[in-house]
mmCIF file as gemmi writes it, N, C-alpha and C atoms, coordinates in Angstrom:
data_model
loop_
_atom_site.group_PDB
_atom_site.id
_atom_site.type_symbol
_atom_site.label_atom_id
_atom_site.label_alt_id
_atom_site.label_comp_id
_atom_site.label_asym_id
_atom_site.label_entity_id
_atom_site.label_seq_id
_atom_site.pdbx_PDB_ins_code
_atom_site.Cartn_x
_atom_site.Cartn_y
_atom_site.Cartn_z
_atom_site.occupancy
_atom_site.B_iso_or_equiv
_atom_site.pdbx_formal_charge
_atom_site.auth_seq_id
_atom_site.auth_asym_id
_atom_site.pdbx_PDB_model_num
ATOM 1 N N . UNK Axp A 1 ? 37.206 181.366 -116.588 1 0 ? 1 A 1
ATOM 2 C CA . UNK Axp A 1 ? 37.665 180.418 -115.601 1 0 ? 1 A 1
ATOM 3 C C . UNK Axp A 1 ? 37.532 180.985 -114.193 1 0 ? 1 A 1
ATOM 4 N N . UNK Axp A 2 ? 37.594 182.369 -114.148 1 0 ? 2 A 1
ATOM 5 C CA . UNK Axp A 2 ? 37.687 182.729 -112.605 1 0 ? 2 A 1
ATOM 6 C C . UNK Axp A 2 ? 36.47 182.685 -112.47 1 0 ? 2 A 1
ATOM 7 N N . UNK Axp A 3 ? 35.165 182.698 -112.978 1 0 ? 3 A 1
ATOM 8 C CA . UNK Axp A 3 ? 33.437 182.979 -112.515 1 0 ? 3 A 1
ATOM 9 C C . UNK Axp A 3 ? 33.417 181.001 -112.131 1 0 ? 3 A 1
ATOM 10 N N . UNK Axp A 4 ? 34.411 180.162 -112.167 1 0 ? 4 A 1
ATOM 11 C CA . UNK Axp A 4 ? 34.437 178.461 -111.835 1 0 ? 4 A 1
ATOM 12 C C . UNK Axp A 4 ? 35.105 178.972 -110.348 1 0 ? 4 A 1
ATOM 13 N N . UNK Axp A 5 ? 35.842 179.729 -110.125 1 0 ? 5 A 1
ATOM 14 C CA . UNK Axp A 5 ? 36.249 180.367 -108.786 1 0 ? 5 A 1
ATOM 15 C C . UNK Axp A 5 ? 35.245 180.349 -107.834 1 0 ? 5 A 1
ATOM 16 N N . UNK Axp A 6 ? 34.91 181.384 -108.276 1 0 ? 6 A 1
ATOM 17 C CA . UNK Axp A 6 ? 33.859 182.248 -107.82 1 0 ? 6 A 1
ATOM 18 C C . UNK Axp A 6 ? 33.048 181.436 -107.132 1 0 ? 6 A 1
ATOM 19 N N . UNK Axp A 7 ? 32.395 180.752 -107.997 1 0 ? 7 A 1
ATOM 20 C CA . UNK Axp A 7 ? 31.05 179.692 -107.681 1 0 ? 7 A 1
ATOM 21 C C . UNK Axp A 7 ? 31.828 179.148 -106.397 1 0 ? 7 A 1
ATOM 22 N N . UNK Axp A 8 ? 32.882 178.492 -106.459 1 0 ? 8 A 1
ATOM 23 C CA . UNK Axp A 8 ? 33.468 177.855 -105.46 1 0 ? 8 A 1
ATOM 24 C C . UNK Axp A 8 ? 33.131 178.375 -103.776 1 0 ? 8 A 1
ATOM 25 N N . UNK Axp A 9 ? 34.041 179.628 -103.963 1 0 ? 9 A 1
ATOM 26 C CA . UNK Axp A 9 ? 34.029 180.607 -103.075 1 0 ? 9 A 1
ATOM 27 C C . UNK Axp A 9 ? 32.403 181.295 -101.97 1 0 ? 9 A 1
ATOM 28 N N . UNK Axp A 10 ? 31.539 180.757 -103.078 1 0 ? 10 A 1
ATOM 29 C CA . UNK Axp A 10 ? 29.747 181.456 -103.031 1 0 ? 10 A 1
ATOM 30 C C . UNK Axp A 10 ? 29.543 180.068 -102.116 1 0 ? 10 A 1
ATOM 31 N N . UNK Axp A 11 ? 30.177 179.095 -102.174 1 0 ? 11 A 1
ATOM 32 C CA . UNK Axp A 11 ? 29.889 177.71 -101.505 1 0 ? 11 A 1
ATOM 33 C C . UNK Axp A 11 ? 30.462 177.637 -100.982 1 0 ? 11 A 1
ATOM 34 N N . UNK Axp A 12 ? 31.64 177.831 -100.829 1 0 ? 12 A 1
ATOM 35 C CA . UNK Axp A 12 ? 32.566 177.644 -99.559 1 0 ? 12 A 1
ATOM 36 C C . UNK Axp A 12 ? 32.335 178.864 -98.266 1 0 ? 12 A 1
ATOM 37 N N . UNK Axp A 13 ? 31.39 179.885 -98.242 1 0 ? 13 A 1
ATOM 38 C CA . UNK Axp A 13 ? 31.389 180.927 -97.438 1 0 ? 13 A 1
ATOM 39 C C . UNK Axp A 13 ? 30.543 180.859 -96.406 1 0 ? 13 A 1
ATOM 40 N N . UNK Axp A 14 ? 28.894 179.895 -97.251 1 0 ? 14 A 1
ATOM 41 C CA . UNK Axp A 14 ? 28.32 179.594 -95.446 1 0 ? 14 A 1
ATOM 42 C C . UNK Axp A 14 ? 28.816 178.341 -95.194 1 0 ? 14 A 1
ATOM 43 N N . UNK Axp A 15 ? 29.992 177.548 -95.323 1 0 ? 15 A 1
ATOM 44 C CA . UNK Axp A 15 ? 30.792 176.101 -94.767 1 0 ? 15 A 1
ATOM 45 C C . UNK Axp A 15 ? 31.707 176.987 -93.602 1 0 ? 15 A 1
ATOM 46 N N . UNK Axp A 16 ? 32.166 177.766 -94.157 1 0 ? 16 A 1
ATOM 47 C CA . UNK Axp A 16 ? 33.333 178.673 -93.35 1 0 ? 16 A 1
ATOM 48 C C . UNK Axp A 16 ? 32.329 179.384 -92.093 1 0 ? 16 A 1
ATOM 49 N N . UNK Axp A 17 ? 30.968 179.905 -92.749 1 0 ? 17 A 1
ATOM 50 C CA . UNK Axp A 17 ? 30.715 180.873 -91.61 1 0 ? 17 A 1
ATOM 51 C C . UNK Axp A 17 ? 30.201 179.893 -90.798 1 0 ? 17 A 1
ATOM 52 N N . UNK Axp A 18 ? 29.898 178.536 -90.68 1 0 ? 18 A 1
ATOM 53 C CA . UNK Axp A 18 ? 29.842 177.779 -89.766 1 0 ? 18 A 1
ATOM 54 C C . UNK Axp A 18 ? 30.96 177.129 -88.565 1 0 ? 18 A 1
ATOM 55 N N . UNK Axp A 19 ? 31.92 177.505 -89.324 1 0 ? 19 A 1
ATOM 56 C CA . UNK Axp A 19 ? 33.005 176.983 -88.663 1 0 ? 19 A 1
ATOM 57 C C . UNK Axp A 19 ? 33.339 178.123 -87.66 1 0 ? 19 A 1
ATOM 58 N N . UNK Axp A 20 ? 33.731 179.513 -88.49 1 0 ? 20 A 1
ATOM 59 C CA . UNK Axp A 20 ? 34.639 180.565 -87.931 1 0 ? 20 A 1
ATOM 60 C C . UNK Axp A 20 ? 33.508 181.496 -87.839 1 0 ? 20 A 1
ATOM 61 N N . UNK Axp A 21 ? 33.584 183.057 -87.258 1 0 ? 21 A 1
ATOM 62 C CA . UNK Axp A 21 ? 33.018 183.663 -87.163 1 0 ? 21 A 1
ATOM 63 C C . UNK Axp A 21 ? 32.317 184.73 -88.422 1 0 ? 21 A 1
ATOM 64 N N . UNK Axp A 22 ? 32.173 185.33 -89.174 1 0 ? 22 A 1
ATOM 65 C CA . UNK Axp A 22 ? 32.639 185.857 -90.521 1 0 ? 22 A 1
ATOM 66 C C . UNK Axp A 22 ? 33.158 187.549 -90.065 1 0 ? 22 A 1
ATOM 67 N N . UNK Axp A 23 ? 32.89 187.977 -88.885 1 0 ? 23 A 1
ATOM 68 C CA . UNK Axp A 23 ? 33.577 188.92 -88.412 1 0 ? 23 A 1
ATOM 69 C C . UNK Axp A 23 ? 35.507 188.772 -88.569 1 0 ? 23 A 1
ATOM 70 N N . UNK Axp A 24 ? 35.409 187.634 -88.128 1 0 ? 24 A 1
ATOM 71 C CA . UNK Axp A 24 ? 37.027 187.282 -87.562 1 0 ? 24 A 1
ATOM 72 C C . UNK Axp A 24 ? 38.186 187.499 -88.718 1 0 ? 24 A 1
ATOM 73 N N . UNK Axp A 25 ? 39.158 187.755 -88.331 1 0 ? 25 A 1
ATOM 74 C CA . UNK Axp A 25 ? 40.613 187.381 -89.105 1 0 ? 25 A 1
ATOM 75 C C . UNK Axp A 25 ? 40.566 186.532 -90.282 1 0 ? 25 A 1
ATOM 76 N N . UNK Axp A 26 ? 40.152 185.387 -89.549 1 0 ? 26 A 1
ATOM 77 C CA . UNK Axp A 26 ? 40.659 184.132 -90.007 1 0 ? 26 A 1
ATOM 78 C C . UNK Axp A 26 ? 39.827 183.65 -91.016 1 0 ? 26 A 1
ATOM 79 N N . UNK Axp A 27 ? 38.445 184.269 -91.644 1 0 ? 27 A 1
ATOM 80 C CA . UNK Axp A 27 ? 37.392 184.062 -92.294 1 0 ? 27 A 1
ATOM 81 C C . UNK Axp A 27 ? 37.537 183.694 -93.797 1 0 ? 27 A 1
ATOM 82 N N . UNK Axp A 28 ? 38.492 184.857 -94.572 1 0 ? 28 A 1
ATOM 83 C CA . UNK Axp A 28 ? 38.94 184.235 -95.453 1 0 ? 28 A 1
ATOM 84 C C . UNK Axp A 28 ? 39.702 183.452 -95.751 1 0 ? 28 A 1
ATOM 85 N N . UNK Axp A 29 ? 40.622 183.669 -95.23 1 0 ? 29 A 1
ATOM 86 C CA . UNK Axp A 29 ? 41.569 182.124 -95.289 1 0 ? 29 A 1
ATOM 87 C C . UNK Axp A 29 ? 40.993 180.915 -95.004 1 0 ? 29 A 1
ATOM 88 N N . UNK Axp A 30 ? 40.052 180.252 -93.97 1 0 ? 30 A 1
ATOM 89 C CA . UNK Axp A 30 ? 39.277 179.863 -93.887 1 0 ? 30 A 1
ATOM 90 C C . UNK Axp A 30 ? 38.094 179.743 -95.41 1 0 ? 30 A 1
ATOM 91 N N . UNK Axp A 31 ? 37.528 180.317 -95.678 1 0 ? 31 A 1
ATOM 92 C CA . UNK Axp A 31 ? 36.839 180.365 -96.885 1 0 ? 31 A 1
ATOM 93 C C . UNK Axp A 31 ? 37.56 179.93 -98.191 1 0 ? 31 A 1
ATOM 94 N N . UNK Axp A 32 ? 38.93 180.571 -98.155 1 0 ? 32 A 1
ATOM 95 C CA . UNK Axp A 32 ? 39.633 179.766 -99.307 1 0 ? 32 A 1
ATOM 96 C C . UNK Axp A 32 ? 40.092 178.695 -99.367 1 0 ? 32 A 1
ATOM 97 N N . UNK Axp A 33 ? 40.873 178.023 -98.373 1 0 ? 33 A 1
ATOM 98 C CA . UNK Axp A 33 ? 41.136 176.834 -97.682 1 0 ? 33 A 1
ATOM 99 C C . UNK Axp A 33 ? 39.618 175.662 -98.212 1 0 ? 33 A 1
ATOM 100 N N . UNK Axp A 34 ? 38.476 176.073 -97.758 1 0 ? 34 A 1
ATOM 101 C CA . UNK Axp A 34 ? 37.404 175.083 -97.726 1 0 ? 34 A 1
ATOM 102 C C . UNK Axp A 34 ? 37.122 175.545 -99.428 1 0 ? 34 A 1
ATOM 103 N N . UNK Axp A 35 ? 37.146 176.528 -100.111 1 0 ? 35 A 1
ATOM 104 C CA . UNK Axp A 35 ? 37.068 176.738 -101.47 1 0 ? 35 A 1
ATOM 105 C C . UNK Axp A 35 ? 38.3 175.277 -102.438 1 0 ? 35 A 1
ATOM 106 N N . UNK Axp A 36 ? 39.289 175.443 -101.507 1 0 ? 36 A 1
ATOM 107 C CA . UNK Axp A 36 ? 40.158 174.861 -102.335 1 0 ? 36 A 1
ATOM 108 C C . UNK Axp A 36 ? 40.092 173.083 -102.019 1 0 ? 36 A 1
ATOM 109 N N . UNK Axp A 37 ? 39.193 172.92 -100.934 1 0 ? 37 A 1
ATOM 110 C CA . UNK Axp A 37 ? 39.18 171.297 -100.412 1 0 ? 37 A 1
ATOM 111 C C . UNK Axp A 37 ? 37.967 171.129 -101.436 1 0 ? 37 A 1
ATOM 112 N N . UNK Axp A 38 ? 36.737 171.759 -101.9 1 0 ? 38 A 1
ATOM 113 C CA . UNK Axp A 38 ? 35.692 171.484 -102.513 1 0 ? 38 A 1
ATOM 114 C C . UNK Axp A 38 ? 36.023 171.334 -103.779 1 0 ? 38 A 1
ATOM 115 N N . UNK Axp A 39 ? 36.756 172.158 -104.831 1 0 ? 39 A 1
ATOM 116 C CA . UNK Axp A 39 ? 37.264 172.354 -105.695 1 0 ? 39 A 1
ATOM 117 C C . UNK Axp A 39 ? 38.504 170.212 -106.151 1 0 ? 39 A 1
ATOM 118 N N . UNK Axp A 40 ? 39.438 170.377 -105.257 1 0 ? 40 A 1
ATOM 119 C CA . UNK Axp A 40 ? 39.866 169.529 -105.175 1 0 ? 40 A 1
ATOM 120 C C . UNK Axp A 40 ? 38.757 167.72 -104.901 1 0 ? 40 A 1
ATOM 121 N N . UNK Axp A 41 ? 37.647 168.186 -104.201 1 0 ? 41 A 1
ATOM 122 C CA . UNK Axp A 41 ? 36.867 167.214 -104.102 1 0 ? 41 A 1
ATOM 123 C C . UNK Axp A 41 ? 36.018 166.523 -105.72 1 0 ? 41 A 1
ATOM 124 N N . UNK Axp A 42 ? 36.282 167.779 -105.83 1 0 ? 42 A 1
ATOM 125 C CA . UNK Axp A 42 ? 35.141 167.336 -107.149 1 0 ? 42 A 1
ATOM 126 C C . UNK Axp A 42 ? 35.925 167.496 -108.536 1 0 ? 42 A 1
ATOM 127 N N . UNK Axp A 43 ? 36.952 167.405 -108.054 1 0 ? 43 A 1
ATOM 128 C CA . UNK Axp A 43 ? 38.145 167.194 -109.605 1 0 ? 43 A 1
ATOM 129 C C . UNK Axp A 43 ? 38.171 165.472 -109.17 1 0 ? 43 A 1
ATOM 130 N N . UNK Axp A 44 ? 38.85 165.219 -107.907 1 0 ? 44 A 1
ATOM 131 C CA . UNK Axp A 44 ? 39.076 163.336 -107.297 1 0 ? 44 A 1
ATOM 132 C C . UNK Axp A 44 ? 37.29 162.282 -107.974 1 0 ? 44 A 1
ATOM 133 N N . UNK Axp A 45 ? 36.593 162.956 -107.547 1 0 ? 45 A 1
ATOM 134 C CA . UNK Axp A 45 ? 35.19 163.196 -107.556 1 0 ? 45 A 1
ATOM 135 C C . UNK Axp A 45 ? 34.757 162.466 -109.051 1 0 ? 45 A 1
ATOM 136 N N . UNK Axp A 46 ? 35.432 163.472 -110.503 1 0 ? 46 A 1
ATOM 137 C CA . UNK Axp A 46 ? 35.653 163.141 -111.874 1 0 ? 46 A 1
ATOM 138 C C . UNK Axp A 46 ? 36.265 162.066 -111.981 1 0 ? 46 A 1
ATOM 139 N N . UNK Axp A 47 ? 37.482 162.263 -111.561 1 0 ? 47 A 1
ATOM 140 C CA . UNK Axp A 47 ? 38.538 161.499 -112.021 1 0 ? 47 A 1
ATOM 141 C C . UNK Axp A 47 ? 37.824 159.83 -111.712 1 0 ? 47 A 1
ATOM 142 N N . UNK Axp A 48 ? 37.804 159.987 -110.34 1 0 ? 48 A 1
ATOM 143 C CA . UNK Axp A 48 ? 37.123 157.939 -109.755 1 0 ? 48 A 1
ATOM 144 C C . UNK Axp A 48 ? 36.183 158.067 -110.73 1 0 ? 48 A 1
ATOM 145 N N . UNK Axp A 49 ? 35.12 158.483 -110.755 1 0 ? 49 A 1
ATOM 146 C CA . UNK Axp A 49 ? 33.864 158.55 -111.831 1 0 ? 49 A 1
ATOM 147 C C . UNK Axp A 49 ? 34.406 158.139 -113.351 1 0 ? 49 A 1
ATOM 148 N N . UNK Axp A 50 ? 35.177 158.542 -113.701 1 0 ? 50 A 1
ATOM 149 C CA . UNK Axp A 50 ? 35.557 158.18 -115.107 1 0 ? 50 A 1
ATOM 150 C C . UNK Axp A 50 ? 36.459 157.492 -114.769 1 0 ? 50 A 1
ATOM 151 N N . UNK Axp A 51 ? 37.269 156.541 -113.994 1 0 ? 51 A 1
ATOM 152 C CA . UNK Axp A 51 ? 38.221 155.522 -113.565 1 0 ? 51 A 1
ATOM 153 C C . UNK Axp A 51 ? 36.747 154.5 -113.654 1 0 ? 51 A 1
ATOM 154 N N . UNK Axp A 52 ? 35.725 154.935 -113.012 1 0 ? 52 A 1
ATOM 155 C CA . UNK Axp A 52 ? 34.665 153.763 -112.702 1 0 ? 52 A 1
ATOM 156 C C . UNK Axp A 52 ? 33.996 153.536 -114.003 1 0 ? 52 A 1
ATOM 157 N N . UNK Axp A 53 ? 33.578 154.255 -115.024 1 0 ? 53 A 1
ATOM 158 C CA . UNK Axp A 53 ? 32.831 154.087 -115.966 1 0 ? 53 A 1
ATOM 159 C C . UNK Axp A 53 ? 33.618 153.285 -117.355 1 0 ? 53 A 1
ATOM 160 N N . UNK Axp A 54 ? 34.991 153.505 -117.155 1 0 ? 54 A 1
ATOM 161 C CA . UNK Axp A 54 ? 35.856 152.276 -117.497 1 0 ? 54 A 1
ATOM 162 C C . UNK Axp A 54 ? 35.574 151.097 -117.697 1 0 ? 54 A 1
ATOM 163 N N . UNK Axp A 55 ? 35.932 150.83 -116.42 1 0 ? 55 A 1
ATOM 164 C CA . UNK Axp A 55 ? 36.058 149.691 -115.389 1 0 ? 55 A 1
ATOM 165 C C . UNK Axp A 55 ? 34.408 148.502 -115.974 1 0 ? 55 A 1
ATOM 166 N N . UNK Axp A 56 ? 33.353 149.281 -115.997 1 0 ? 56 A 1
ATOM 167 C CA . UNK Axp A 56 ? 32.113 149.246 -116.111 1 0 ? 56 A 1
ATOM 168 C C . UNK Axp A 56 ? 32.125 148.623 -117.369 1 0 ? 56 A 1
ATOM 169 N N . UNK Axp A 57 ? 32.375 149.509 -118.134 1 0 ? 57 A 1
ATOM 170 C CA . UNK Axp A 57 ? 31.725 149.046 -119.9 1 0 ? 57 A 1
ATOM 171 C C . UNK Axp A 57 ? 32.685 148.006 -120.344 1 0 ? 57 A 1
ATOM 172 N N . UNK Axp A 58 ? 31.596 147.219 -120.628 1 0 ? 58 A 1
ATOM 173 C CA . UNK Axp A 58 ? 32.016 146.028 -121.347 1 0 ? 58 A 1
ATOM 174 C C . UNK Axp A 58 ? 32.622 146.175 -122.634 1 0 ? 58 A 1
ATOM 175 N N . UNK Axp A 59 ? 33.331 145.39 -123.208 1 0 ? 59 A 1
ATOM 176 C CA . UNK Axp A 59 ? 34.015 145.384 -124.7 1 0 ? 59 A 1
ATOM 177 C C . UNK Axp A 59 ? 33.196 144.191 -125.232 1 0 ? 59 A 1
């Protein structure tokens, strides 16, 4: 489960180094922060997706 982290983190690092500096303080927190909005995106992401494929199929 932590290498599902990980991946996160490998994607969230050039989002962050666009934002913040990657020298700076604030880089990881920053990096985890946008780790944890992506993560959260694509759980909402599932969830509507299978709310929609419901919705969809006929009986």
């Amino acid at each position: 489960m932590s290498w599902i982290v990980w991946i996160f983190f490998i994607i969230a690092a050039p989002i962050a180094a666009l934002l913040v500096t990657p020298d700076s303080a604030n880089f990881d927190i920053v990096q985890a922060v946008l780790a944890i909005i992506l993560m959260t995106a694509l759980i909402g992401l599932g969830a509507a997706w299978t709310a929609y494929r419901r919705r969809s199929v006929r009986p």
